[in-house]
Residue, then its C-alpha position, 0 to 999 in steps of 0.5 A: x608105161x604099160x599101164x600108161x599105155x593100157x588107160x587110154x586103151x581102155x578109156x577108148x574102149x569104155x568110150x566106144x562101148x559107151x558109143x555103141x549103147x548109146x548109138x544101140x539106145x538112139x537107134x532104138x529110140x529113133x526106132x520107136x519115134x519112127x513107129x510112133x511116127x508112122x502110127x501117127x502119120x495114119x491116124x493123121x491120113x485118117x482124120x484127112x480121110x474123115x475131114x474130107x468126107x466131112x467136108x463134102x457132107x458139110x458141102x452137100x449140107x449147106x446145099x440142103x440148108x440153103x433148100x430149107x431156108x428158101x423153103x422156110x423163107x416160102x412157108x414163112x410168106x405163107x404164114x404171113x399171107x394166111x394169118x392176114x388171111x385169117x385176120x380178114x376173116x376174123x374182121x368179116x367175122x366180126x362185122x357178120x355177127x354184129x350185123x347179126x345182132x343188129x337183125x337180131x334186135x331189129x327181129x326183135x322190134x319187128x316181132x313186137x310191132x307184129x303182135x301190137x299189129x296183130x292185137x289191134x288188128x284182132x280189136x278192129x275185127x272182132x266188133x266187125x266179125x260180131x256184127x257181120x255174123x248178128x246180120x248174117x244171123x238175121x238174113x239166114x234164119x226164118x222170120x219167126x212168127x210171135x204169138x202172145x197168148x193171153x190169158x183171161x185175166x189180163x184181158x180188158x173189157x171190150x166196148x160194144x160200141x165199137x164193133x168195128x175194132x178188135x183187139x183180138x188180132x194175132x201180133x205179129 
């Protein structure tokens, strides 16, 4: 019975051996899984780092972005006002340059009703600048005196019985 005795004996000894590895071998395990554990619980506090300091720049952001769209909001207002700012021009403008051709063309008519003017006016003057210079003419310049000479042909027998009269007075 001594080998009877000896298999159980052995049998436990096999079984706390095999124990022992496997505590050796979960404690190992465990071990590792503990410093994988640990790495990850690191990494884990420093994503909650970077995710609270995110936060807070996402916080700050939302600050800033509710400025820029209040300003946006402002530059929006004064983009409308300029651009009905622009259009009144634009219709100013418009009604400027049509009466600007309208005064053009009136330019236009008036020129022509001045030179029809002037042409008539110029046909009136003449005949009476003519006239006023013939008059002004005559006033200033001297009386000539006229002599007609006359020669022996073209003169007539004179009769005798007229002593009286003769034909031989300068013609003035």
């Amino acid at each position: 019975m001594a080998v009877n005795s000896k298999v159980p004996i052995i049998v436990l000894v096999v079984l706390v051996v095999v124990s022992l590895v496997l505590a050796v071998a979960g404690f190992n395990l465990l071990d590792k899984e503990r410093a994988k554990n640990m790495s990850l619980q690191d990494e884990v506090d420093g994503v909650k780092t970077k995710l609270m300091i995110t936060e807070k720049r996402i916080e700050e952001h939302k600050g800033t972005i509710s400025q820029l769209e209040a300003q946006l909001e402002e530059y929006k207002k004064r983009a409308e006002g300029l651009l009905k700012e622009i259009d009144i021009e634009k219709a100013a403008k418009e009604e400027a340059l049509a009466m600007i051709d309208k005064l053009k063309i009136d330019l236009g008519r008036l020129k022509v009703l001045a030179e029809e003017t002037q042409q008539n006016m110029t046909q009136a003057i003449t005949p009476v600048e003519t006239q006023q210079a013939v008059t002004q003419t005559a006033q200033t310049a001297p009386p000539e005196e006229t002599t007609v000479k006359v020669s022996p042909a073209q003169v007539m027998p004179v009769d005798t019985e007229d002593e009286g009269s003769s034909d031989e007075e300068p013609i003035e």
